[in-house]
N, C-alpha and C positions, 0 to 999 in steps of 0.2 A: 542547565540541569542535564541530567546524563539520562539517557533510554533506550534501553534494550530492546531490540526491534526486529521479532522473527519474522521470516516470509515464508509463507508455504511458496514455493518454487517448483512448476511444471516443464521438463524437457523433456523432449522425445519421449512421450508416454510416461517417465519416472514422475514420481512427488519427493520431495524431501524439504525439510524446513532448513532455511539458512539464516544465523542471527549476527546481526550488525549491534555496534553503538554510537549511536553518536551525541555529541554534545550540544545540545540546540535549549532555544528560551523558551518558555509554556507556550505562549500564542503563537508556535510554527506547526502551520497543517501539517497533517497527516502526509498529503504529496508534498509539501516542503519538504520533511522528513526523506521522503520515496527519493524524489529528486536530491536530496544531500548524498544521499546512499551510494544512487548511481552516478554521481559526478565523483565525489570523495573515494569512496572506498571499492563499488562492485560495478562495472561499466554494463554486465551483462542481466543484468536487472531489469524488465521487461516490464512495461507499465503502460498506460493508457491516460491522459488527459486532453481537455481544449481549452475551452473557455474559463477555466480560475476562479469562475463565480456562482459557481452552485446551478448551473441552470442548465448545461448539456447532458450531463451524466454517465460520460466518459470514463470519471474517474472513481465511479463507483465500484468499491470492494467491499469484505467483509472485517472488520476489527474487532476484535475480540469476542467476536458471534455476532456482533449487529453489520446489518449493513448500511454505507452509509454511503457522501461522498465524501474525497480525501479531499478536496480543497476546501469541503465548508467544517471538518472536523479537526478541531485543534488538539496538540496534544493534552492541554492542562484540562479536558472537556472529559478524556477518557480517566480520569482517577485513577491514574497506576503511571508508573517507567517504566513496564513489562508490556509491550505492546504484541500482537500477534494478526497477521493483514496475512488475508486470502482473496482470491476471486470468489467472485460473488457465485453461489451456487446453483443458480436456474440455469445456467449458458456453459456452453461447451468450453473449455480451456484450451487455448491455442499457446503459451508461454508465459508462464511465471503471473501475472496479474493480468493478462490479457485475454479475454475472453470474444469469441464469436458473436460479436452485440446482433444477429443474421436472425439465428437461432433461437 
């Protein structure tokens, strides 16, 4: 299945959204996705995970207004191919999905 996959993206104080595609099966997370991105097509794609199992919260962003974590959220879960992933909004932004977890 094909999904359209925008990131709000933070550098050097800018925002701007950047949107990828890629071609992935329903039950690939959210960070499967992240991770195709940045191995496949944008290397400087800035993200945060650890544990893969729902339980450190590392890889918690915002998808399409909810926040969730990216490795226990599958694509076929969010009912759409238009996906849109931010940092989560309580915590300072340090690059692109990564956030000051300090703060």
């Amino acid at each position: 299945m094909r999904y359209r996959i925008s990131i709000r993206r933070h550098k050097d104080g800018a925002q701007y959204v950047q949107t990828y595609v890629i071609d992935a099966p329903p039950t690939t997370t959210v960070l499967d996705a992240l991770i195709t991105i940045r191995e496949d097509l944008d290397g400087s794609v800035a993200f945060r995970y650890a544990c893969r199992m729902g339980v450190c919260g590392a890889c918690a962003v915002k998808v399409n207004g909810r926040p969730v974590l990216a490795c226990a959220t599958k694509l076929m879960d969010l009912g759409t191919q238009d996906i849109f992933i931010e940092p989560i909004s309580d915590k300072n932004v340090i690059k692109d999905l990564v956030v000051d977890l300090q703060k």
